[in-house]
py3Dmol code that shows the C-alpha trace and the ligand (Angstrom):
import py3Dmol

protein = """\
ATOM      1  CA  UNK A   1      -9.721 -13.611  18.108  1.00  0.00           C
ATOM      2  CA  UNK A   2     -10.514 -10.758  20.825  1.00  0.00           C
ATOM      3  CA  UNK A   3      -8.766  -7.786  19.064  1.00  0.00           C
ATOM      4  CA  UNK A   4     -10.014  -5.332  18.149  1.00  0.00           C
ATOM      5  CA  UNK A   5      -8.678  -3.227  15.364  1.00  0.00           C
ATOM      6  CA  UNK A   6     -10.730   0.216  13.804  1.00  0.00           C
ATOM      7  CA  UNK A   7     -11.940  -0.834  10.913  1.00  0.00           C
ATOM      8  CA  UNK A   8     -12.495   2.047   7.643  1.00  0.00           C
ATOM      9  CA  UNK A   9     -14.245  -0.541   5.258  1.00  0.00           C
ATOM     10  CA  UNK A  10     -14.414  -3.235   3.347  1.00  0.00           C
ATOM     11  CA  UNK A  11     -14.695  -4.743  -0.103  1.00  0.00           C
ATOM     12  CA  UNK A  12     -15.346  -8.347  -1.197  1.00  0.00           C
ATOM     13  CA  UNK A  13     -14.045  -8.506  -4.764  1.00  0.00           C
ATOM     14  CA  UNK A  14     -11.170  -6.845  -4.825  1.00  0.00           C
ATOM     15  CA  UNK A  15      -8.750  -7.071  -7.940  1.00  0.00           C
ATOM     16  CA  UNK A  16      -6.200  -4.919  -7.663  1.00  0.00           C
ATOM     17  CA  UNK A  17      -4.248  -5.675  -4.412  1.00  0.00           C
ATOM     18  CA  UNK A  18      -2.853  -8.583  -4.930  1.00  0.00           C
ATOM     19  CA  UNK A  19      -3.229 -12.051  -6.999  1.00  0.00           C
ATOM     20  CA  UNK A  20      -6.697 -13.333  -7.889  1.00  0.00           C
ATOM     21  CA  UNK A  21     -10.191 -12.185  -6.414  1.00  0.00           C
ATOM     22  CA  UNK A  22      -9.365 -10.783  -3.343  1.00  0.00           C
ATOM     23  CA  UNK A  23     -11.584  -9.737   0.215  1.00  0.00           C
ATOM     24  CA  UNK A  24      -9.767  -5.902   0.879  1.00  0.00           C
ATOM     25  CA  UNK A  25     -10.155  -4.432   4.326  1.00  0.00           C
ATOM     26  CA  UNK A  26      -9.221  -0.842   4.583  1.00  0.00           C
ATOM     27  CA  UNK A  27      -7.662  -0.379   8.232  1.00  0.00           C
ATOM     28  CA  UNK A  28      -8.356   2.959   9.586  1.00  0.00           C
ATOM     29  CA  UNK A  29      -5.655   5.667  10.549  1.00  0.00           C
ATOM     30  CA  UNK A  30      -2.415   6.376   8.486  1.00  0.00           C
ATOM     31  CA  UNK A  31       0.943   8.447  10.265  1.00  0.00           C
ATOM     32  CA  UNK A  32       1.559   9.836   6.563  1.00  0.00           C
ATOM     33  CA  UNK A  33      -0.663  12.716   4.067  1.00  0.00           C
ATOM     34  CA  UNK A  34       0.059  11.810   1.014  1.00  0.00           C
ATOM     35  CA  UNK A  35      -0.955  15.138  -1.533  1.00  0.00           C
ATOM     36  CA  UNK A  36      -2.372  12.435  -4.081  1.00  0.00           C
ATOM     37  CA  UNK A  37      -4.259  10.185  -1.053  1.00  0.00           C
ATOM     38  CA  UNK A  38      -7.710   9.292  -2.862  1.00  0.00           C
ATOM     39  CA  UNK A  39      -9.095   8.235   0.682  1.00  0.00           C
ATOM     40  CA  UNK A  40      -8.302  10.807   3.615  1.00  0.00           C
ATOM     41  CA  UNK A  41     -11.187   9.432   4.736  1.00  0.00           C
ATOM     42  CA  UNK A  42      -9.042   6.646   6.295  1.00  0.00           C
ATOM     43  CA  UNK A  43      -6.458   9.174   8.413  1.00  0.00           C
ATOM     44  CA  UNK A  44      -8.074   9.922  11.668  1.00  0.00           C
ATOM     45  CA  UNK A  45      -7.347   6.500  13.665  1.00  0.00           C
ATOM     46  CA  UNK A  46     -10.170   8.179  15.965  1.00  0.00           C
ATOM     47  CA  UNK A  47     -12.867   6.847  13.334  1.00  0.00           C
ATOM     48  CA  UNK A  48     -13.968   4.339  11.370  1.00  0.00           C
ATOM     49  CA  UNK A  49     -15.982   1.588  13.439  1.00  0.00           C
ATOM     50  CA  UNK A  50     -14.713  -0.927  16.179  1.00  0.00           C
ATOM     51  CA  UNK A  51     -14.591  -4.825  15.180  1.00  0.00           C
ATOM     52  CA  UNK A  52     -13.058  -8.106  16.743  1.00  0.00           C
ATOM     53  CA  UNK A  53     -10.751 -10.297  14.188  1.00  0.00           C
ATOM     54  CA  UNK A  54     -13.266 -12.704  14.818  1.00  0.00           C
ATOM     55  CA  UNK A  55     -16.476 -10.579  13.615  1.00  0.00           C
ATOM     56  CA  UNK A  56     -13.807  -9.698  10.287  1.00  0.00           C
ATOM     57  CA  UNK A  57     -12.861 -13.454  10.004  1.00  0.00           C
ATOM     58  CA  UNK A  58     -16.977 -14.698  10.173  1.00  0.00           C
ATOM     59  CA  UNK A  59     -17.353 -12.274   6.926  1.00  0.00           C
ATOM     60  CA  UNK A  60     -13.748 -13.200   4.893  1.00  0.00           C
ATOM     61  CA  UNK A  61     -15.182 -16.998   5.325  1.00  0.00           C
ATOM     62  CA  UNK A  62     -18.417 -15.642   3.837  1.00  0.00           C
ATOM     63  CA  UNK A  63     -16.928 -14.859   0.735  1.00  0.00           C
ATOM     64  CA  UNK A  64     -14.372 -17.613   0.803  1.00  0.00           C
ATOM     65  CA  UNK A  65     -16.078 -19.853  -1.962  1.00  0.00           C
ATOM     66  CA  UNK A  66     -15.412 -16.519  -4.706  1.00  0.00           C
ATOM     67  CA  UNK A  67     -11.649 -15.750  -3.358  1.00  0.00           C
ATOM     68  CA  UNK A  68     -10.125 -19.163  -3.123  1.00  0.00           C
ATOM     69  CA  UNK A  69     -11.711 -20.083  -6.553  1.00  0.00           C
ATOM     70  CA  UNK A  70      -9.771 -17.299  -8.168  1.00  0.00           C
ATOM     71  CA  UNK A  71      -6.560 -18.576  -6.287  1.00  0.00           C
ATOM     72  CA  UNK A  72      -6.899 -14.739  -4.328  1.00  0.00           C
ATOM     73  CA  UNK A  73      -7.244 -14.367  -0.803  1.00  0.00           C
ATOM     74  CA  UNK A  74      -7.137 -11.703   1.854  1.00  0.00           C
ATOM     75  CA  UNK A  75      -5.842  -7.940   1.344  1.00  0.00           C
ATOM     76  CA  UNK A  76      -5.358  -5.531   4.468  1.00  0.00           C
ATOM     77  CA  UNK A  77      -4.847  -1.963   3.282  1.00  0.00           C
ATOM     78  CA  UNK A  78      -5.880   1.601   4.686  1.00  0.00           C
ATOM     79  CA  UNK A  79      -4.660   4.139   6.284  1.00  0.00           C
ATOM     80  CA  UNK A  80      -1.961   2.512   6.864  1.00  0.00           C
ATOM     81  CA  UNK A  81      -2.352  -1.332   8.401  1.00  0.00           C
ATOM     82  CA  UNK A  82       0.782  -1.236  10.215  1.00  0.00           C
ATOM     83  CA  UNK A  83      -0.920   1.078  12.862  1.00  0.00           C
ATOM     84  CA  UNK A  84      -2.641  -1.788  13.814  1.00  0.00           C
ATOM     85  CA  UNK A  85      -0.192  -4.499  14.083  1.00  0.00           C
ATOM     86  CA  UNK A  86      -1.490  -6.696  16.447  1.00  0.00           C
ATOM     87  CA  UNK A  87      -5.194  -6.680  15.146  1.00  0.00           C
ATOM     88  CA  UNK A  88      -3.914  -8.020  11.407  1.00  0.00           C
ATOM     89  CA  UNK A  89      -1.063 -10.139  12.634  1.00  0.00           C
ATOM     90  CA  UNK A  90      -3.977 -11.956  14.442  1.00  0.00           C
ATOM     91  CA  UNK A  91      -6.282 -11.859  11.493  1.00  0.00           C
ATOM     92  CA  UNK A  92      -3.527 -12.993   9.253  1.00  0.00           C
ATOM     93  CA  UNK A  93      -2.742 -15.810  11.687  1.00  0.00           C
ATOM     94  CA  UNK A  94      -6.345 -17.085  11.179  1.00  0.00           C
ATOM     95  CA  UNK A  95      -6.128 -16.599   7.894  1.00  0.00           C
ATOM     96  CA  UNK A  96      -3.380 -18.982   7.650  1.00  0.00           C
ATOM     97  CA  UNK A  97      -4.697 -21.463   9.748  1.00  0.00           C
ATOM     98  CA  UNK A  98      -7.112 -21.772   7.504  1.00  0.00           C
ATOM     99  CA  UNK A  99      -4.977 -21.853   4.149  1.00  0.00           C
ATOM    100  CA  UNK A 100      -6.078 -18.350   2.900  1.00  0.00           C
ATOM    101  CA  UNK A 101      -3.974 -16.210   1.389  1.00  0.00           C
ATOM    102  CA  UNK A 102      -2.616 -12.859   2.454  1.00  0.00           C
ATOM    103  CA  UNK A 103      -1.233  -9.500   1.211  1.00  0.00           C
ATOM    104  CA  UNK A 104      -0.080  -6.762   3.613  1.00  0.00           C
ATOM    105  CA  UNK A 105      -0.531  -3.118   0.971  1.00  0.00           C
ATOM    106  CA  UNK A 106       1.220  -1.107   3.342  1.00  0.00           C
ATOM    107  CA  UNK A 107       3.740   2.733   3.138  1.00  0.00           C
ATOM    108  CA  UNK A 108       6.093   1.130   5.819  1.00  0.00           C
ATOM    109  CA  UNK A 109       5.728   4.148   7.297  1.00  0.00           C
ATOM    110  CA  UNK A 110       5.374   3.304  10.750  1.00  0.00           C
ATOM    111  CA  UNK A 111       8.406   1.369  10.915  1.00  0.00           C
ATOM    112  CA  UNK A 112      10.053  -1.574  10.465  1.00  0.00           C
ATOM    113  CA  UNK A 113      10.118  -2.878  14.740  1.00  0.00           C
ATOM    114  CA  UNK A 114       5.766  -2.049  14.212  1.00  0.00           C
ATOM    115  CA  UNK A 115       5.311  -5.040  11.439  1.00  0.00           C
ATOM    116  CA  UNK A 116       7.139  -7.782  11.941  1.00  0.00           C
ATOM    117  CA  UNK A 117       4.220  -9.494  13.773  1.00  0.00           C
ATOM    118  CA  UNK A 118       2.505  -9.240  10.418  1.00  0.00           C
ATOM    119  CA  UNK A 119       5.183 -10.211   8.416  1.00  0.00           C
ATOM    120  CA  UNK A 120       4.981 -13.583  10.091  1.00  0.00           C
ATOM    121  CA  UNK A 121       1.857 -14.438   8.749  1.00  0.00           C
ATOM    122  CA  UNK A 122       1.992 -12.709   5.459  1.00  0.00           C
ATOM    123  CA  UNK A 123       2.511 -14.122   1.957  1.00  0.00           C
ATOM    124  CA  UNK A 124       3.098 -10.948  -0.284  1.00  0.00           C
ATOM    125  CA  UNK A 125       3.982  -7.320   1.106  1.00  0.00           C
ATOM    126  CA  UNK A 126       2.753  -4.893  -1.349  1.00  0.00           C
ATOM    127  CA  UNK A 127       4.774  -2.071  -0.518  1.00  0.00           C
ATOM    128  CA  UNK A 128       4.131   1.922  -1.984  1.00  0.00           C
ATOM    129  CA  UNK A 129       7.750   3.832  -2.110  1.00  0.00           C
ATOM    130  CA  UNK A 130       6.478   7.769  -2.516  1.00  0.00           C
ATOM    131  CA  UNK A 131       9.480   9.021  -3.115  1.00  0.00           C
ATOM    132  CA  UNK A 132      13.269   7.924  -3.203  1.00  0.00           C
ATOM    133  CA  UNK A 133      14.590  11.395  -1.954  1.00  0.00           C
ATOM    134  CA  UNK A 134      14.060  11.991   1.833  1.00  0.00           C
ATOM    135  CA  UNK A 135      13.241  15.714   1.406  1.00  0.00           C
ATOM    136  CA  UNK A 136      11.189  15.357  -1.744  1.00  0.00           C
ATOM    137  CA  UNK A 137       9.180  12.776   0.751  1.00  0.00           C
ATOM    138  CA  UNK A 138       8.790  15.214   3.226  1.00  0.00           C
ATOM    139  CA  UNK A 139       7.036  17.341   0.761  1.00  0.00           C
ATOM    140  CA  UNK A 140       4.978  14.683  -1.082  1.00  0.00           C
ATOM    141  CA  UNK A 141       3.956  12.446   2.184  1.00  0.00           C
ATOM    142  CA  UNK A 142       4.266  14.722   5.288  1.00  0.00           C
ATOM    143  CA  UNK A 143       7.472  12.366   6.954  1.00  0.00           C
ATOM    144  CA  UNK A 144      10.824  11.176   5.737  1.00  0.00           C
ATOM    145  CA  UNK A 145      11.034   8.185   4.141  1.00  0.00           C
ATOM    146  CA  UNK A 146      14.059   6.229   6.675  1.00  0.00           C
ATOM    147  CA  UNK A 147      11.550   3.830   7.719  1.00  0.00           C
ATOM    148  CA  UNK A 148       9.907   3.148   4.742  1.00  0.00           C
ATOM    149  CA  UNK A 149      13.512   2.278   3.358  1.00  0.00           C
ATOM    150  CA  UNK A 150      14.005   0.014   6.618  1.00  0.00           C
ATOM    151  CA  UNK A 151      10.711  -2.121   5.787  1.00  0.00           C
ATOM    152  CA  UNK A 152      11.604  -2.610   2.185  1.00  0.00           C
ATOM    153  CA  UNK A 153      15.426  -3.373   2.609  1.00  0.00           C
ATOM    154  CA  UNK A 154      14.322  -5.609   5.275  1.00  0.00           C
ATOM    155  CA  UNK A 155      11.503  -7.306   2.361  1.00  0.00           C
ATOM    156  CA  UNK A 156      14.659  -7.943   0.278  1.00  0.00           C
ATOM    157  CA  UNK A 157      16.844  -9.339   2.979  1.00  0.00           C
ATOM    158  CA  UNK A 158      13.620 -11.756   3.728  1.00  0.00           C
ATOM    159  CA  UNK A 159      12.022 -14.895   1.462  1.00  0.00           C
ATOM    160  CA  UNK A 160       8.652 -12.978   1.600  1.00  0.00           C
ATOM    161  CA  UNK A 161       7.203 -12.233  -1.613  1.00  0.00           C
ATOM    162  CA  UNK A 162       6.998  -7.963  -2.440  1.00  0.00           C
ATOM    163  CA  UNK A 163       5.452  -5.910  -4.980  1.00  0.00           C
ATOM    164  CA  UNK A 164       6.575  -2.256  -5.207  1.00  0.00           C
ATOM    165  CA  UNK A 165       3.798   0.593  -6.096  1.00  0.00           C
ATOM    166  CA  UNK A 166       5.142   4.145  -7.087  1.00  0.00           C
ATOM    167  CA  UNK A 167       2.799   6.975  -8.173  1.00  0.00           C
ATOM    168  CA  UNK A 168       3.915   8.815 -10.892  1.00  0.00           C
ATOM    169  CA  UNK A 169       2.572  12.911  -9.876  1.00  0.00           C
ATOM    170  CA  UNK A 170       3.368  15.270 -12.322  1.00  0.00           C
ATOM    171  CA  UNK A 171       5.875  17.775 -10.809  1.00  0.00           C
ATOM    172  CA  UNK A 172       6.607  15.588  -7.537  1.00  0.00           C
ATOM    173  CA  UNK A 173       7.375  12.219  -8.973  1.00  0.00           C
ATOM    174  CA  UNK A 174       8.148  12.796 -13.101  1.00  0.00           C
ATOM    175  CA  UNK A 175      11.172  14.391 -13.001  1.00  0.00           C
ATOM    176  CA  UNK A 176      14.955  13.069 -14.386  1.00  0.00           C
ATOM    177  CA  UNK A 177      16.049  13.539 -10.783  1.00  0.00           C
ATOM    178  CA  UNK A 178      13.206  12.324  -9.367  1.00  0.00           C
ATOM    179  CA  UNK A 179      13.494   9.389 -11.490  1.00  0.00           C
ATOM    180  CA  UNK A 180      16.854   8.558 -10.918  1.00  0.00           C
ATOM    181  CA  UNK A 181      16.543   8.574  -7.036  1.00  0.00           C
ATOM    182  CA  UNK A 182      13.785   5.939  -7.822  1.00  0.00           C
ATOM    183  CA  UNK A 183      15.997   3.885  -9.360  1.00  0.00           C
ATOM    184  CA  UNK A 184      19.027   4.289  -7.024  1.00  0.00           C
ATOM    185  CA  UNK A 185      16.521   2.821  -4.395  1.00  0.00           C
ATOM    186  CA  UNK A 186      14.733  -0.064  -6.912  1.00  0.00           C
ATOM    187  CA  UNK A 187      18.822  -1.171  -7.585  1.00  0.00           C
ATOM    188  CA  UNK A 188      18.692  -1.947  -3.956  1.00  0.00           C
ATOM    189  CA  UNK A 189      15.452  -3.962  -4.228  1.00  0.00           C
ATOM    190  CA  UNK A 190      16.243  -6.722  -6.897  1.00  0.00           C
ATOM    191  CA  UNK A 191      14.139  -9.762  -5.082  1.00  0.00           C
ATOM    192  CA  UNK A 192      11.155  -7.215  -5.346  1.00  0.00           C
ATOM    193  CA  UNK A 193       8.707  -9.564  -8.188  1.00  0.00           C
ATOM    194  CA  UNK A 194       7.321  -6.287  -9.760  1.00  0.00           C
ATOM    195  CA  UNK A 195       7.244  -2.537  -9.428  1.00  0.00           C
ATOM    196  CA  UNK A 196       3.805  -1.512 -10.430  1.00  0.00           C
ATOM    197  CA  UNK A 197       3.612   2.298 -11.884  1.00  0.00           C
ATOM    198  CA  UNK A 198       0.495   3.871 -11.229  1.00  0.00           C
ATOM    199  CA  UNK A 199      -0.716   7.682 -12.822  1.00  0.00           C
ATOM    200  CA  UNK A 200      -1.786  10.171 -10.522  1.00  0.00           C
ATOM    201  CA  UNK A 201      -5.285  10.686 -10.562  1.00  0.00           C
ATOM    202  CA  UNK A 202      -8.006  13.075  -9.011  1.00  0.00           C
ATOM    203  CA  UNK A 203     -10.974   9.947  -8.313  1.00  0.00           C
ATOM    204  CA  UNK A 204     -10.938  11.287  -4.729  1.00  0.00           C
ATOM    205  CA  UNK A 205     -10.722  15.094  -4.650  1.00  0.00           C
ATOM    206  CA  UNK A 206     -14.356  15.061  -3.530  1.00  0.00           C
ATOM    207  CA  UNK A 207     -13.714  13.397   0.135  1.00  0.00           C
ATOM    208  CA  UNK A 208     -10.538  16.092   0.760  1.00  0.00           C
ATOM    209  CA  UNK A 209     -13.962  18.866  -0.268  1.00  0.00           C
ATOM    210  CA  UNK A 210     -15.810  17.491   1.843  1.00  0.00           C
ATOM    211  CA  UNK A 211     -13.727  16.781   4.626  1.00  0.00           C
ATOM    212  CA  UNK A 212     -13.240  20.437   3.975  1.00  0.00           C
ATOM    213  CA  UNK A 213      -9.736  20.039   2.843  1.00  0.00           C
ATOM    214  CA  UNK A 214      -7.433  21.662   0.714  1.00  0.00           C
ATOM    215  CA  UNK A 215      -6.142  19.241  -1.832  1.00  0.00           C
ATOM    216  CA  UNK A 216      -2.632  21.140  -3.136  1.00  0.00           C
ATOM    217  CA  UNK A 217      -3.025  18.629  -6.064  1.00  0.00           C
ATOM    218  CA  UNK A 218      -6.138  19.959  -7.590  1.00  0.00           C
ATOM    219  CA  UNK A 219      -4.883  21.907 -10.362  1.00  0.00           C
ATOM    220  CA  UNK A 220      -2.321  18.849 -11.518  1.00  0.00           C
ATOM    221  CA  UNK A 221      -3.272  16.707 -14.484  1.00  0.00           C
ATOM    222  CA  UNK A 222      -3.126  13.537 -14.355  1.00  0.00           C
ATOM    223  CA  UNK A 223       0.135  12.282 -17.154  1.00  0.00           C
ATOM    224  CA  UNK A 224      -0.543  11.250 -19.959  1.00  0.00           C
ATOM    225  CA  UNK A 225      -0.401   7.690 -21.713  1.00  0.00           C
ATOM    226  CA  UNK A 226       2.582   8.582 -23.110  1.00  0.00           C
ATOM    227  CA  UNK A 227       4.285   9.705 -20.310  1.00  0.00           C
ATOM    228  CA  UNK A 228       3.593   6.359 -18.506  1.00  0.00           C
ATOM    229  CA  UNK A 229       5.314   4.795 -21.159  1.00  0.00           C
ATOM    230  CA  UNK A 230       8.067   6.972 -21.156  1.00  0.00           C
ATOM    231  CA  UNK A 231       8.428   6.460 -17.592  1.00  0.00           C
ATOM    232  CA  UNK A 232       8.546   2.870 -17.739  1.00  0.00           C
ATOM    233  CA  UNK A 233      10.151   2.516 -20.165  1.00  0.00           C
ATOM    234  CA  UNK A 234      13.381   4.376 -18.975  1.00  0.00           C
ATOM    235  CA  UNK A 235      12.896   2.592 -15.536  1.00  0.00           C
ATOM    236  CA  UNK A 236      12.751  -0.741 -17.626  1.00  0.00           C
ATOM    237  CA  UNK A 237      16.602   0.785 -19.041  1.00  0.00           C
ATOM    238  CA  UNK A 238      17.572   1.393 -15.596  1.00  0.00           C
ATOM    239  CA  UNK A 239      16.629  -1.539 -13.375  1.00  0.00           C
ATOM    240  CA  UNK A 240      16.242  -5.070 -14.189  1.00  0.00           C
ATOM    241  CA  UNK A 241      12.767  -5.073 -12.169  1.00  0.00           C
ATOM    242  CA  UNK A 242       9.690  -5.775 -14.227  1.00  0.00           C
ATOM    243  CA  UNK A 243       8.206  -2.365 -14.701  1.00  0.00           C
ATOM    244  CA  UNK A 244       4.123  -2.896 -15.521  1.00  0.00           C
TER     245      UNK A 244
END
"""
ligand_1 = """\
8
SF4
S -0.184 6.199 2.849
Fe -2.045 5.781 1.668
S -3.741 6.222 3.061
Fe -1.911 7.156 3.951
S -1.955 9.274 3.225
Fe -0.694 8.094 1.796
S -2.075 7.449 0.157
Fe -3.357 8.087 1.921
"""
view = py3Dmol.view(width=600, height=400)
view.addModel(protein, "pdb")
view.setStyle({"model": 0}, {"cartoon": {"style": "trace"}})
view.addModel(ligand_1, "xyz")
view.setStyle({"model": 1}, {"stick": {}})
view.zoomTo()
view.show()
């Protein structure tokens, strides 16, 4: 339990990434910049602070009473986690040795060769698709989206469990064609459990300010209610994934 993996932060009762009450640690450093990312705090791989998997596992045990209560477990997010395969393969590893849980949240951007040491160790794969045209990823993300397609083609090759996440951005993500290069990819993707649509929102404009960023999004709108609806409900006419 000597790696050492950059570490962004941490929080203890998680509910959103994954099943049940869950312990999230945010990885620093992700290869990708998304327009919508709510925590560019996390990019620089340079930052964040230094910690073994064992002074990481000494704290998930902490809170282990709360988390396997709830049937939840372990969450490693970011950045992007697959920087820093070897550090979470061995914290998953643990993890499993000890009957806990774990969900990889991950943009697959780094590839495909990069996580399979995870993947070995990991019960769910929660995996973001940004965009399902490669130049329309470009624009949204910063890189292509080849290896993003490897991971989750890969996912549905595989017996591990996966979530999908796809932010809906007004403008980027909301259009027919847009849309419909979502769902030529989600066809693809049929062992996927759930695709989970999520509105753009602006709940971390402040760190690009004060990073001293310029956040293209800024003068986008979050959609509306009904436009979520309308969204999912044409994906739920075009896939046979459950759309929530
Ligand atoms: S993959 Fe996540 S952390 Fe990385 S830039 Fe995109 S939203 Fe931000």
């Amino acid at each position: 339990m000597t790696e050492k993996g950059r570490i962004h932060s941490w929080e203890t009762c998680g509910t959103v990434d994954g099943p049940g009450i869950r312990f999230v640690l945010f990885m620093q450093g992700c290869p990708l910049r998304c327009l919508y990312c709510h925590n560019p705090d996390t990019w620089e791989i340079s930052e964040g602070q230094e910690y073994t998997v064992e002074e990481i596992f000494k704290r998930i045990l902490r809170n282990e009473p709360y988390f396997q209560a709830s049937g939840g477990g372990v969450t490693v997010s970011g950045g992007e986690p697959g920087l820093q395969a070897q550090f979470v393969a061995e914290l998953f590893k643990e993890c499993k040795q000890h009957g806990i849980h774990t969900a990889l949240d991950t943009s697959g951007s780094v590839g495909l060769k990069k996580i399979l040491p995870i993947l070995d160790w990991t019960d769910l794969v929660i995996l973001d698709l940004k965009h399902g045209n490669l130049e329309k990823h470009r624009l949204l993300t910063g890189k292509t989206n080849e290896k993003i397609i490897e991971v989750a083609e890969y996912l549905n090759q595989s017996s591990i469990k996966f979530w999908l996440r796809h932010v809906l951005v007004p403008g980027y993500t909301d259009r027919k064609d847009d849309l419909e290069q979502l769902v030529l990819l989600l066809n693809k993707l049929e062992r996927a459990e759930k695709l989970e649509l999520i509105p753009y929102h602006k709940l971390g404009l402040h760190k690009w300010a004060a990073l001293g960023l310029t956040n293209r999004l800024a003068s986008v709108s979050p959609p509306s209610i009904t436009k979520m609806e309308e969204v999912k409900n044409f994906l739920r006419s075009r896939t046979k994934l459950k759309i929530c």
